[in-house]
PAPAVEX-50980 format. One record per atom (N, C-alpha, C): x, y, z. Coordinates in pm, whole numbers, padded with zeros to 5 digits, always signed. Layout:
BEGIN
XYZ ...
% end
This chain:
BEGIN
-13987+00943+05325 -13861+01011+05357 -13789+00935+05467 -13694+00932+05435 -13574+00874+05520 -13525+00955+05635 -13393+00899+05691 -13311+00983+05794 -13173+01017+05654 -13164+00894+05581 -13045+00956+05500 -13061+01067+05409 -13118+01125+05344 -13136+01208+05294 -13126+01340+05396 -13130+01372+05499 -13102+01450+05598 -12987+01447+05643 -12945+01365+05684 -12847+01360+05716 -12689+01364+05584 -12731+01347+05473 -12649+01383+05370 -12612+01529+05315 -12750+01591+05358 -12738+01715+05391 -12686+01776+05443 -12659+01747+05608 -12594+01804+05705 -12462+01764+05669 -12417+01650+05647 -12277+01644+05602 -12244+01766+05489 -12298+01753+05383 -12258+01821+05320 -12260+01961+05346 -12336+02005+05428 -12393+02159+05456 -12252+02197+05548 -12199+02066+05640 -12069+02085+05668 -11966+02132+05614 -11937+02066+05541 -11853+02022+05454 -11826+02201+05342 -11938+02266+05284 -11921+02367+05251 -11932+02494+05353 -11986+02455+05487 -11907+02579+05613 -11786+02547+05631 -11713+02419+05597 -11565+02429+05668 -11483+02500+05549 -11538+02526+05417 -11493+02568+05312 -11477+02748+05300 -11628+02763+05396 -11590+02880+05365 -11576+02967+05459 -11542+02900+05576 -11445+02921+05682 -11281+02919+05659 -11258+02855+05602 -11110+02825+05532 -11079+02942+05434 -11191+02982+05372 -11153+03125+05283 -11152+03236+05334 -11239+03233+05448 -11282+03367+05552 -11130+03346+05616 -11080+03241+05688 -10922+03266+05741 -10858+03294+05644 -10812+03266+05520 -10745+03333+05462 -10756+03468+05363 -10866+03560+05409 -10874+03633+05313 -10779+03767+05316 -10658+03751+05460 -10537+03829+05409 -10441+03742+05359 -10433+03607+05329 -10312+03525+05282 -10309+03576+05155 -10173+03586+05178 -10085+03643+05018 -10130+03557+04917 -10157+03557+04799 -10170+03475+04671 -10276+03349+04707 -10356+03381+04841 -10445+03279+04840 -10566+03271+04727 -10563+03122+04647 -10715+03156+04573 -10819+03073+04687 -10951+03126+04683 -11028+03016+04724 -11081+02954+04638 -11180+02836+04733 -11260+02751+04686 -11392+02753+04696 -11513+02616+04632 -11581+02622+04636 -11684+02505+04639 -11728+02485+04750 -11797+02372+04740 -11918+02351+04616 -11893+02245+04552 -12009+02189+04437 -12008+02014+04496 -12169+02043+04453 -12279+01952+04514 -12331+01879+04382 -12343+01729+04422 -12429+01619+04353 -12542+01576+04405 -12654+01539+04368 -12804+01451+04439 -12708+01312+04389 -12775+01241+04494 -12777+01089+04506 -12911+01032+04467 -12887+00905+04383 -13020+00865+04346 -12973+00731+04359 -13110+00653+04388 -13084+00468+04398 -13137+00469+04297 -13084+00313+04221 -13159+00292+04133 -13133+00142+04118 -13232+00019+04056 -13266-00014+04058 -13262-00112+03933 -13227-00213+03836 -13255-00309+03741 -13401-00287+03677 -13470-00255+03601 -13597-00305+03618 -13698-00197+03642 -13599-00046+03703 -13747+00026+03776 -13764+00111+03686 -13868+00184+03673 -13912+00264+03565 -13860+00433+03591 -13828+00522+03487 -13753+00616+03565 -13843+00699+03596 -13859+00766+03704 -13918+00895+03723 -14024+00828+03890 -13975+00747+03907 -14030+00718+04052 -13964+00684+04171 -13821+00722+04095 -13707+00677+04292 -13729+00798+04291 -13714+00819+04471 -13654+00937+04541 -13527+00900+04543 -13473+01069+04548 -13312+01071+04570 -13293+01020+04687 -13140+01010+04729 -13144+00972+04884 -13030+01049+04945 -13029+01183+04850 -12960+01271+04958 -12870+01350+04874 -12763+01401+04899 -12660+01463+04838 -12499+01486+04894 -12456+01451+04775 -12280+01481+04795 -12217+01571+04783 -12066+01597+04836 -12027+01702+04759 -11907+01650+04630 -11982+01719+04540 -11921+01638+04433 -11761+01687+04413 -11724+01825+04417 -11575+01857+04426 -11565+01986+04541 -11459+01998+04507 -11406+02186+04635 -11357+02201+04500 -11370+02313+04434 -11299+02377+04317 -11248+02520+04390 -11109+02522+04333 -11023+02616+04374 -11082+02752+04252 -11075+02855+04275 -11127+02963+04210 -10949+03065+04156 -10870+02991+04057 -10777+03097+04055 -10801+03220+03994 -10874+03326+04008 -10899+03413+03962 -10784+03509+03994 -10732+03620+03925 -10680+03719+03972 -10717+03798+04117 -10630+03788+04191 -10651+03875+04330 -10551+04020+04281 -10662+04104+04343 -10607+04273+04390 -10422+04253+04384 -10370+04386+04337 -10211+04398+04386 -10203+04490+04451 -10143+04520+04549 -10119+04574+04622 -09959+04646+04600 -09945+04792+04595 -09787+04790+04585 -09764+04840+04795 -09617+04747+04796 -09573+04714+04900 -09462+04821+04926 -09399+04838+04803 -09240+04905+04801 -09090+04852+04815 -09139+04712+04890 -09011+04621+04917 -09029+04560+04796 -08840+04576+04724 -08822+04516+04570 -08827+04375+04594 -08826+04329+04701 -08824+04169+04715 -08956+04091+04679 -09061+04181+04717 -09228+04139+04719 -09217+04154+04549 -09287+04061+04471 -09328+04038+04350 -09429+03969+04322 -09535+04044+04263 -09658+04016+04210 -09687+03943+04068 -09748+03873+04073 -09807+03750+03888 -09863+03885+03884 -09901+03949+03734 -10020+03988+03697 -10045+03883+03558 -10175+03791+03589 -10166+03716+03506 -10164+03581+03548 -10154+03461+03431 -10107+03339+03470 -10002+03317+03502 -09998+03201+03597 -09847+03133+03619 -09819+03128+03756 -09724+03041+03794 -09678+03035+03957 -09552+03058+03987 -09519+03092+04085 -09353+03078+04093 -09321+02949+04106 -09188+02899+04044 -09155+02746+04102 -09044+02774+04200 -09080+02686+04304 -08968+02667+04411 -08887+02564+04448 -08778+02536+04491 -08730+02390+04539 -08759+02391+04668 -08791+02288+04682 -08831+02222+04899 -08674+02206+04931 -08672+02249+05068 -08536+02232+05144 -08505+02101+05168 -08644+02004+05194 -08638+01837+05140 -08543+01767+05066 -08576+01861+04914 -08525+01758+04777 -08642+01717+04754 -08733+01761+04775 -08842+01671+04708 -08902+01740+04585 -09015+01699+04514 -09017+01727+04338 -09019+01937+04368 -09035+01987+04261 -09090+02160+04289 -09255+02182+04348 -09229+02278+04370 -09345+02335+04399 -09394+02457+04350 -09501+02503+04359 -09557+02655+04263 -09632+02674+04406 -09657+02819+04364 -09711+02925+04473 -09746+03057+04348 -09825+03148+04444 -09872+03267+04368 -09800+03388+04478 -09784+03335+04610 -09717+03432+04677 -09606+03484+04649 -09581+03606+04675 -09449+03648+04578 -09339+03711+04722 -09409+03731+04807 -09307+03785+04982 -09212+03697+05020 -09102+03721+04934 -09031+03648+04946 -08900+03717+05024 -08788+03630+05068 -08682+03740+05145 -08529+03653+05130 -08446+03738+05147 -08323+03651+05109 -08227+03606+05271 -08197+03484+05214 -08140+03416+05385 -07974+03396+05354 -07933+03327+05436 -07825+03425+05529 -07711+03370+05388 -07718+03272+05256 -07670+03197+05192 -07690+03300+05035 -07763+03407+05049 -07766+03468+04959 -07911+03398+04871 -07978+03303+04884 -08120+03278+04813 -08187+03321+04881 -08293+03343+04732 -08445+03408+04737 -08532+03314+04770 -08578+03307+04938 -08642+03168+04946 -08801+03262+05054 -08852+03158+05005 -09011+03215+05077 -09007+03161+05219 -09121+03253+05297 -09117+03229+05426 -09072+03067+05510 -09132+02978+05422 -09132+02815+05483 -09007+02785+05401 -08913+02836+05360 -08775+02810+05324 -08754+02743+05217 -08793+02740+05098 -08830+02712+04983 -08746+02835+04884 -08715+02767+04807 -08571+02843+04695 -08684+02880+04585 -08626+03035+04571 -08719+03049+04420 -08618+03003+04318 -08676+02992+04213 -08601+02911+04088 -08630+03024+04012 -08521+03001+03902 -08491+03076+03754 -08403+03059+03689 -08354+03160+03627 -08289+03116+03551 -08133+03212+03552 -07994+03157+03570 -07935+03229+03601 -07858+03291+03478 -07773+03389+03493 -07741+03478+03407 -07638+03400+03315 -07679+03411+03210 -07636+03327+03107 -07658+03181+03105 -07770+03104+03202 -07815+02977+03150 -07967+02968+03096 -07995+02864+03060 -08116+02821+03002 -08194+02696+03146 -08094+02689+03221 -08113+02560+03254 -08207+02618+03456 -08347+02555+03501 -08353+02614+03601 -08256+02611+03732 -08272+02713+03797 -08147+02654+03946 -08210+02777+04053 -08154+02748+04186 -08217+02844+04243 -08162+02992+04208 -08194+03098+04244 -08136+03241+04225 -08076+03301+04338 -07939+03322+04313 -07844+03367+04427 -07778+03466+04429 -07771+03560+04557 -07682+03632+04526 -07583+03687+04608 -07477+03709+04575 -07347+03709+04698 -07359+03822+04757 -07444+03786+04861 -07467+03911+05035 -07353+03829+05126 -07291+03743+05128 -07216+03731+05218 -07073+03724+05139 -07043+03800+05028 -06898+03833+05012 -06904+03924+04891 -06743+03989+04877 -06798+04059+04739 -06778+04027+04609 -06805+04045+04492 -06847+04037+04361 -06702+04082+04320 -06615+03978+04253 -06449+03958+04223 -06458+04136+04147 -06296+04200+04142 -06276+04339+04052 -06282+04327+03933 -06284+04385+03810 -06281+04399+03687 -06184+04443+03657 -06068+04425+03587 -05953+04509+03548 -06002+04608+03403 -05993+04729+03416 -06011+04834+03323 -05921+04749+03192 -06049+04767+03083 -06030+04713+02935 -05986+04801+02822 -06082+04928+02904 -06056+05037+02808 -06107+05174+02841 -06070+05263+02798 -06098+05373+02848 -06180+05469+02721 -06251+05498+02743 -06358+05617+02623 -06383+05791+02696 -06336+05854+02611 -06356+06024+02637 -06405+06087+02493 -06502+06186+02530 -06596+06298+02446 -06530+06430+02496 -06490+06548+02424 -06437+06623+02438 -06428+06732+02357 -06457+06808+02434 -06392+06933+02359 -06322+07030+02331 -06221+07012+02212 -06063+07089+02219 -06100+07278+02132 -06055+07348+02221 -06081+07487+02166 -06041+07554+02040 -06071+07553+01940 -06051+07573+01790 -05920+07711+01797 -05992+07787+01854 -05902+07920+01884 -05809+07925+01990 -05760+07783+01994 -05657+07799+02123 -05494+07812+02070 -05409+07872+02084 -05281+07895+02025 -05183+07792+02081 -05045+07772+01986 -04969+07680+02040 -04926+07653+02162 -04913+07563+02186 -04906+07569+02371 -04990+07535+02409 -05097+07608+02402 -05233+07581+02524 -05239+07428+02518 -05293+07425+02667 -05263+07341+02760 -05431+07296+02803 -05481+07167+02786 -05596+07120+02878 -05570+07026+02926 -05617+06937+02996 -05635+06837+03076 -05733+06790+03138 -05743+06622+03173 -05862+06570+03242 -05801+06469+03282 -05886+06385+03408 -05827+06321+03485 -05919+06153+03503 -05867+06039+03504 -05992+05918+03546 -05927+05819+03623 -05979+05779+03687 -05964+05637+03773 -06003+05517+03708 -05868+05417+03650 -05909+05304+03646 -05863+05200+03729 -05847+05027+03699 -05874+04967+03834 -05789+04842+03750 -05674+04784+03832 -05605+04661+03819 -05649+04539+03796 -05580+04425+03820 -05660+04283+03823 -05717+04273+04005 -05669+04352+04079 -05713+04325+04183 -05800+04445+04277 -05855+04509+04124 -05996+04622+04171 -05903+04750+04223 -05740+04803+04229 -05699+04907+04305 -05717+05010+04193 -05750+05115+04239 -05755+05223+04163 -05635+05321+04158 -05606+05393+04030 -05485+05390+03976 -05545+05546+03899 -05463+05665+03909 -05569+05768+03848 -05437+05770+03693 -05525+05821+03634 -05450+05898+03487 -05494+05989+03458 -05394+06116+03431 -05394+06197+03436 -05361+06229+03248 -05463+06275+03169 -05456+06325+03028 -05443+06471+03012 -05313+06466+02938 -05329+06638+02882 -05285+06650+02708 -05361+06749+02700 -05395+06785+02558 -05274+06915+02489 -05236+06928+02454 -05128+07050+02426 -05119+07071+02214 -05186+07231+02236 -05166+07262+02074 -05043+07248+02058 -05052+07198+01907 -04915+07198+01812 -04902+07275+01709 -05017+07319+01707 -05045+07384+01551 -05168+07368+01504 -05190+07418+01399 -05352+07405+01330 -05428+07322+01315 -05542+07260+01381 -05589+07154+01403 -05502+07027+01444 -05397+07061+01519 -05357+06951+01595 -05293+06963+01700 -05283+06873+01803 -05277+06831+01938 -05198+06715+01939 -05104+06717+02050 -05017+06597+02150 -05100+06591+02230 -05094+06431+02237 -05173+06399+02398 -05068+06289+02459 -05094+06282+02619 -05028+06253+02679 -05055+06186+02787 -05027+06079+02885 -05142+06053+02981 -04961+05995+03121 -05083+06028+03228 -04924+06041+03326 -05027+05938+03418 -04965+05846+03450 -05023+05725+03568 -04952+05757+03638 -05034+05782+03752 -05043+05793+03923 -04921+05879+03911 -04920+06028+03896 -04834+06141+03893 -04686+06080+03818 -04675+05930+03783 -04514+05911+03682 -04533+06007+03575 -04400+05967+03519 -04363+06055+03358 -04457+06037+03250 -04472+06120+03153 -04586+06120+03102 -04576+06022+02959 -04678+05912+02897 -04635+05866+02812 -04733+05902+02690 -04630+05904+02597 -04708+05990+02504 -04789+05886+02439 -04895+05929+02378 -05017+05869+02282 -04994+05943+02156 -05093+05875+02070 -05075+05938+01936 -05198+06051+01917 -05066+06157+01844 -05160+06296+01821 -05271+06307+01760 -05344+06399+01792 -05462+06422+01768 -05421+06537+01645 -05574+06490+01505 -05588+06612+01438 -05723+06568+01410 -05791+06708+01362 -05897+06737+01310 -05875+06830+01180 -06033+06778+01133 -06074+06835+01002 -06125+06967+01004 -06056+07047+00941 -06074+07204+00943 -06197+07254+00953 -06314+07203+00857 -06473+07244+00823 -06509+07170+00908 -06509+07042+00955 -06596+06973+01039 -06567+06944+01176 -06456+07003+01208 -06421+06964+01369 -06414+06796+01429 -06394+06739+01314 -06398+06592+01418 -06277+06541+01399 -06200+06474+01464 -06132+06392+01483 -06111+06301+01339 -06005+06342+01288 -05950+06264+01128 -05801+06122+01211 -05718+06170+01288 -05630+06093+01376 -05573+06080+01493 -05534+06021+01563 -05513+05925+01690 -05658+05921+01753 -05747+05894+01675 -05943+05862+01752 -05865+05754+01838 -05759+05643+01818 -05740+05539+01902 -05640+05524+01973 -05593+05449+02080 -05443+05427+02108 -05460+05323+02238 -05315+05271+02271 -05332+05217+02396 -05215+05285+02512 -05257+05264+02625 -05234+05284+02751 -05194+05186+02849 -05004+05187+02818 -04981+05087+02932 -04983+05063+03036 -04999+05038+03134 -05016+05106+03270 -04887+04963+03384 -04791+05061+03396 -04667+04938+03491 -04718+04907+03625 -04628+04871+03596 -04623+04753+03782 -04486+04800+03829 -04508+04917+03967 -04616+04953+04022 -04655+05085+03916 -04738+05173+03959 -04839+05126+04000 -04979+05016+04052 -04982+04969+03937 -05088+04856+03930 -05022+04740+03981 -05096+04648+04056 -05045+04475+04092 -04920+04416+04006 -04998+04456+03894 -04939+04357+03746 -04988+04415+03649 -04860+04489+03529 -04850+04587+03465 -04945+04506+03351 -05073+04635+03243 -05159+04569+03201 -05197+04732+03120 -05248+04664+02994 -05253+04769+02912 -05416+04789+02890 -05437+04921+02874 -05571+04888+02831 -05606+05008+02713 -05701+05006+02613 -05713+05071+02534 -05788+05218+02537 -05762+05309+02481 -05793+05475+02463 -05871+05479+02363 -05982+05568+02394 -06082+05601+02263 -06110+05728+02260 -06079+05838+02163 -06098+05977+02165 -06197+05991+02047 -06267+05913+01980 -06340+05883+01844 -06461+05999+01878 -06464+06034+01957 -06571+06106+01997 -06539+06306+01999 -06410+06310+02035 -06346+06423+02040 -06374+06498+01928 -06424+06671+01940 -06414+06724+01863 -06321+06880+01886 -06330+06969+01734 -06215+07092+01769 -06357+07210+01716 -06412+07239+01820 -06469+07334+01754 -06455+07475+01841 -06494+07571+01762 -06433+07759+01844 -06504+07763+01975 -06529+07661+02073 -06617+07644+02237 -06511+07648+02316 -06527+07673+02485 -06438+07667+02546 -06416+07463+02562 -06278+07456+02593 -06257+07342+02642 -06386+07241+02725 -06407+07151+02702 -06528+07030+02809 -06509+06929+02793 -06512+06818+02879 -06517+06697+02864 -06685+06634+02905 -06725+06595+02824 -06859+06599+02850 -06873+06414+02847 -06814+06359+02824 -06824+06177+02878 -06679+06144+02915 -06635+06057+03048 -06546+06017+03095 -06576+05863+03145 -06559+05765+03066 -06606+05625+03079 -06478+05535+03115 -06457+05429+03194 -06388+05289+03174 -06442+05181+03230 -06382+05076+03222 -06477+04954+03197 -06466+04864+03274 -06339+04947+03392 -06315+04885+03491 -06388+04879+03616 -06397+04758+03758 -06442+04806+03915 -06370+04775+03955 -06401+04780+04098 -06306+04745+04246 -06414+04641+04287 -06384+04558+04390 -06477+04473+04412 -06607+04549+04505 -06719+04479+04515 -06840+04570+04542 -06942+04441+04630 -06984+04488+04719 -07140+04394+04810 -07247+04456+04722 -07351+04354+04772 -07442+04389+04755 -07564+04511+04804 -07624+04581+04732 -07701+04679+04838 -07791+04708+04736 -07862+04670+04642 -08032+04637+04644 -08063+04548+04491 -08144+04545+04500 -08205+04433+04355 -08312+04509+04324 -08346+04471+04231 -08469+04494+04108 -08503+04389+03999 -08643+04391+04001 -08684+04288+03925 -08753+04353+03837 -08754+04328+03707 -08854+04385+03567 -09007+04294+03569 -09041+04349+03436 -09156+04332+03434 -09159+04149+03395 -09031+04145+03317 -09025+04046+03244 -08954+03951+03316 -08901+03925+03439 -08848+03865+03547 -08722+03874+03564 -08636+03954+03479 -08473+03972+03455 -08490+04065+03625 -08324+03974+03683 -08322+04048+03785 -08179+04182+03803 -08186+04296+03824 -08062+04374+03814 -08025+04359+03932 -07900+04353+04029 -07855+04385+04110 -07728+04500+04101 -07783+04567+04204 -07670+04674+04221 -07570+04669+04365 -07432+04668+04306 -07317+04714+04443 -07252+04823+04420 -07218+04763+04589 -07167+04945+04666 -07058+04975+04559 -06990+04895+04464 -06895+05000+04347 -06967+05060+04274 -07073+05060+04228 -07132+05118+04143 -07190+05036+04045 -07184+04933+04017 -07184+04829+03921 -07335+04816+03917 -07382+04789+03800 -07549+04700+03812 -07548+04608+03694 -07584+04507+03741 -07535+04383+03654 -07636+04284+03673 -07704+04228+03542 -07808+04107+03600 -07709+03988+03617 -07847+03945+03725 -07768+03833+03748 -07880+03711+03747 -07957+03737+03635 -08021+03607+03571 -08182+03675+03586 -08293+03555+03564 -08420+03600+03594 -08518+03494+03655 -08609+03583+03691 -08705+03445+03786 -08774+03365+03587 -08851+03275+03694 -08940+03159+03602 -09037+03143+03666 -09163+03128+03573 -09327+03106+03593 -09331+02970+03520 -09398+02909+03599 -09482+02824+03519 -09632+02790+03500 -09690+02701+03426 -09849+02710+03398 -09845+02590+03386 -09990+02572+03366 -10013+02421+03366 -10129+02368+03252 -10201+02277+03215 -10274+02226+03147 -10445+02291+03202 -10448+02234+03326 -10505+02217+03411 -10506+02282+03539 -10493+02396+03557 -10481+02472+03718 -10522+02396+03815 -10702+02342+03781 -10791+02267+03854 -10736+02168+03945 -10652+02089+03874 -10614+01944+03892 -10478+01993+04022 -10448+02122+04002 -10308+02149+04118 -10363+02084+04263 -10260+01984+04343 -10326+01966+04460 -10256+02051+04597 -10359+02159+04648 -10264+02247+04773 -10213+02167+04879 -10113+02189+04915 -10022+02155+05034 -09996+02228+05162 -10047+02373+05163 -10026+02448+05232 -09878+02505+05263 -09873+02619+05318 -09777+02740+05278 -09803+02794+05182 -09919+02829+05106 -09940+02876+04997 -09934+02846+04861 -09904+02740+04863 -09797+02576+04769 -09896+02517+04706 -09875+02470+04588 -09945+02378+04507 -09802+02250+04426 -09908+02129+04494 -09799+02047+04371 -09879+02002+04268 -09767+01939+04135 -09861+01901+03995 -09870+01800+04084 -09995+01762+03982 -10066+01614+03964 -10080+01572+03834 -10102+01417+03807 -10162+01388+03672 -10247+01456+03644 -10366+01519+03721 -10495+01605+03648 -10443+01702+03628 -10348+01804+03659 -10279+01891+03628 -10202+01913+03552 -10131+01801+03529 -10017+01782+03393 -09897+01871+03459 -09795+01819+03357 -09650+01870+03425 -09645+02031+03386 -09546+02045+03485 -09536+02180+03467 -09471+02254+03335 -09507+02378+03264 -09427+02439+03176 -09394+02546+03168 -09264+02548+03204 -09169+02687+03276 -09183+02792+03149 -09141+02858+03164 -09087+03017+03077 -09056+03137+03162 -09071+03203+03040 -08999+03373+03053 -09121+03464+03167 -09165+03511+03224 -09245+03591+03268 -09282+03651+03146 -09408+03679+03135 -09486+03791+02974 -09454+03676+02847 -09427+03536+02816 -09361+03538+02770 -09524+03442+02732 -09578+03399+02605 -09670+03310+02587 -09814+03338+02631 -09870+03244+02740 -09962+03281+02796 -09915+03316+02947 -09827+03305+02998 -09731+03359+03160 -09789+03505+03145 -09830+03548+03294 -09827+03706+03285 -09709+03788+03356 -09741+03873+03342 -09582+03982+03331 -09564+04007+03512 -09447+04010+03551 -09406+04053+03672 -09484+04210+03782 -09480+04272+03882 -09482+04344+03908 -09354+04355+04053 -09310+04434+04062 -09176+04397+04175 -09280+04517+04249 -09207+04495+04396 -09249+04595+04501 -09395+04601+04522 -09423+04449+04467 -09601+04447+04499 -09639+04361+04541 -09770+04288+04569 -09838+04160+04642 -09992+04169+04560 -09980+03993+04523 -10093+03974+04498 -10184+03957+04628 -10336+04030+04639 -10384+03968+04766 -10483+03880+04765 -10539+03815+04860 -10621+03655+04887 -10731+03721+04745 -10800+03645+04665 -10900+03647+04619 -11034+03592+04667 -11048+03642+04823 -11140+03588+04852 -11253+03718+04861 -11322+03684+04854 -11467+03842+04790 -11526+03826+04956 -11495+03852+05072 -11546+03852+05220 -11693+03879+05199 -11719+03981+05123 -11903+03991+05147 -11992+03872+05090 -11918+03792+04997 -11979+03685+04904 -11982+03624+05023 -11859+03533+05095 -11846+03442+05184 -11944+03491+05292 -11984+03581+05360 -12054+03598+05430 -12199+03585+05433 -12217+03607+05293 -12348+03598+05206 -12367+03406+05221 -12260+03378+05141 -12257+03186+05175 -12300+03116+05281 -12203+03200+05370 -12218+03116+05529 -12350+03102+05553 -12425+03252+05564 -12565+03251+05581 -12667+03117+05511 -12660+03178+05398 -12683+03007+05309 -12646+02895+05357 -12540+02876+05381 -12510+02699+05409 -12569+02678+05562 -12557+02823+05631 -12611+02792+05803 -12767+02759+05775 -12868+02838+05676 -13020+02783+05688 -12998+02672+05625 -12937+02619+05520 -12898+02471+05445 -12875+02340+05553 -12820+02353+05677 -12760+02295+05758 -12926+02263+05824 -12943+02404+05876 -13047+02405+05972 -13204+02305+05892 -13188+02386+05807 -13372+02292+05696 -13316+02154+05726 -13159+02111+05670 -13153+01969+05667 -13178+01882+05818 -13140+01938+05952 -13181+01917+06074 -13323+01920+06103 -13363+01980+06027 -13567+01986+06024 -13609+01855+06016 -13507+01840+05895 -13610+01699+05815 -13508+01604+05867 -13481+01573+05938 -13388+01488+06073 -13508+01479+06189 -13524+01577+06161 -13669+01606+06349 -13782+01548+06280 -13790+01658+06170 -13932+01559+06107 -13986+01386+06129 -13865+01309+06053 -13838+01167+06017 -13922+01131+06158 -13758+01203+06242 -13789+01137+06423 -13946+01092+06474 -13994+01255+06446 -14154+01243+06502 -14259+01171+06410 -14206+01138+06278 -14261+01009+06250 -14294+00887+06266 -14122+00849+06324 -14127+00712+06356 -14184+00759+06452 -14174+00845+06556 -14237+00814+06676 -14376+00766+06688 -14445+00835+06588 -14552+00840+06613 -14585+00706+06568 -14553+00622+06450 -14567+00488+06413 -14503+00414+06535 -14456+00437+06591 -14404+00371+06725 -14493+00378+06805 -14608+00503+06845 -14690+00517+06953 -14830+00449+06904 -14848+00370+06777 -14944+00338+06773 -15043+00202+06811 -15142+00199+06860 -15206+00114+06954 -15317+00066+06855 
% end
């Protein structure tokens, strides 16, 4: 017996305490996987020698294998926190310019530019609303989201079968210019006679302009004519006079009191932002203070050939490598990618009682290999003390 064989030991016996010390610190890091030290024997060998009579001369560590196993989720409640369940990483851009990066951490928060960027300032990527193509995901917190000018207007209703000539109903809606101002119209309904109705609509208290009359079908109560019409609306009221279309297709005449039971248009005013939501499938909704909720694109996962081969960088970060192979983006749920969770956190997959169980192990591993270090010593010594 040698000193190297002992001493290959202790290196290595190192080498897997600094490992699983490194997992014991991170076993609250978000989306941390750990690792694992694996070990090789060393053997000499020889031209010529016959097998089964070298001693080894010690041992290596042959890799650190990363363990991506699924870690625990945790729900958080903040819609910003988003959990993998499943394969896949988030991809990010470096504030660098340098190639992407993947992570499993999902605590992410939005900075002062409107991106979704992780703690070390890194852009999440996806895909934005109506492209194919990746880019980071943004969203306008520092201004508001342009107005919609009202396209068209839709009402459900109900006109009183037994109401006599004359009678009189009405209903009222807010729609919205090219420059988001709101503008009310005022609709009234007036019998004419037997299953039919004048309608009429008065912008912002002006004169009233007539639409085309309403009739219904005697046995069935629905709407036989004017289901359609349009609605000009001048200047002023509005910025810039602009017509938009009427839909009564829904209206019926049956013996009930008067109701308007849907009042729709298709117009906003301009609106900030005030919260997000993410699906299962990575589509993101955002909602503003007008009322509006509108996606505005979705995150992207990617996977790899090779998980193994990912090399960590720290911040929670992995870049490809050739052993890893390039990255291949998609849909969240979409292939082998697993499905989103919003308002959650993946946590460290590190098993603390295992590692503790380890340490113990690698500390008598360390210690035996220091034995046979002392041993050797008092060998030579003793071939040293001899007379």
């Amino acid at each position: 017996m040698g000193f190297q064989q002992g001493l290959s030991g202790l290196n290595a016996s190192s080498k897997n305490l600094d490992v699983i010390g490194h997992n014991i610190a991170n076993s609250g890091t978000v989306g941390f996987k750990a690792s694992r030290t694996e070990f090789a024997d060393m053997v000499a060998s020889a031209i010529g020698t016959s097998g089964g009579t070298n001693a080894g001369i010690g041992v290596q560590v042959g890799a650190v294998a990363q363990q991506f196993t699924q870690g625990n989720i945790t729900v958080t409640g903040n819609n910003l926190d988003v959990a993998i369940n499943g394969n896949g990483f988030f991809i990010l851009q470096p504030s660098n310019g340098s190639p992407h990066t993947y992570t499993r951490a999902g605590n992410f928060k939005l900075d002062d530019l409107g991106n979704l960027v992780t703690n070390s300032g890194e852009k999440l990527m996806g895909y934005p609303a109506g492209s194919t193509t990746l880019a980071p995901i943004v969203f306008p917190t520092g201004a508001y989201i342009a107005p919609q000018k009202t396209g068209s207007v839709s009402a459900e209703f109900n006109l009183d079968a037994r109401a006599t000539v004359g009678t009189m109903y009405g209903t009222s809606i807010q729609v919205f210019d090219d420059l988001g101002k709101p503008i009310t119209v005022d609709f009234e309904f007036t019998n004419t006679g037997p299953n039919a109705w004048s309608a009429t609509a008065a912008v912002a208290g002006g004169a009233p302009i007539t639409l085309p009359p309403l009739s219904f079908d005697p046995s069935s109560g629905s709407i036989t004519a004017g289901a359609t019409g349009t609605l000009n609306i001048p200047s002023p009221p509005a910025s810039t006079a602009f017509s938009t279309s009427v839909d009564f297709s829904r209206a019926t005449q049956y013996g009930a009191k008067f109701a308007v039971t849907d009042l729709t248009q298709t117009g906003y005013t301009a609106g900030s932002l005030t919260g997000i939501n993410i699906g299962d499938d990575g589509r993101i909704m955002a909602r503003y203070s007008n009322g509006v909720t509108r996606s505005e694109g979705s995150l992207a996962l990617a996977n790899f050939r090779n998980t193994q081969g990912l090399a960590p960088i720290g911040n929670n970060n992995w870049a490809a490598t050739i052993e890893s192979g390039p990255a291949v983006p998609g849909q969240p749920g979409s292939g082998n990618l697993g499905a989103l969770r919003s308002g959650a956190l993946e946590d460290s997959n590190v098993d603390l009682t295992a590692e503790l169980v380890n340490m113990m192990t690698a500390q008598r591993a360390y210690q035996a290999n220091a034995q046979t270090i002392k041993t050797q010593d008092q060998v030579m010594s003793t071939l040293v003390n001899l007379r």
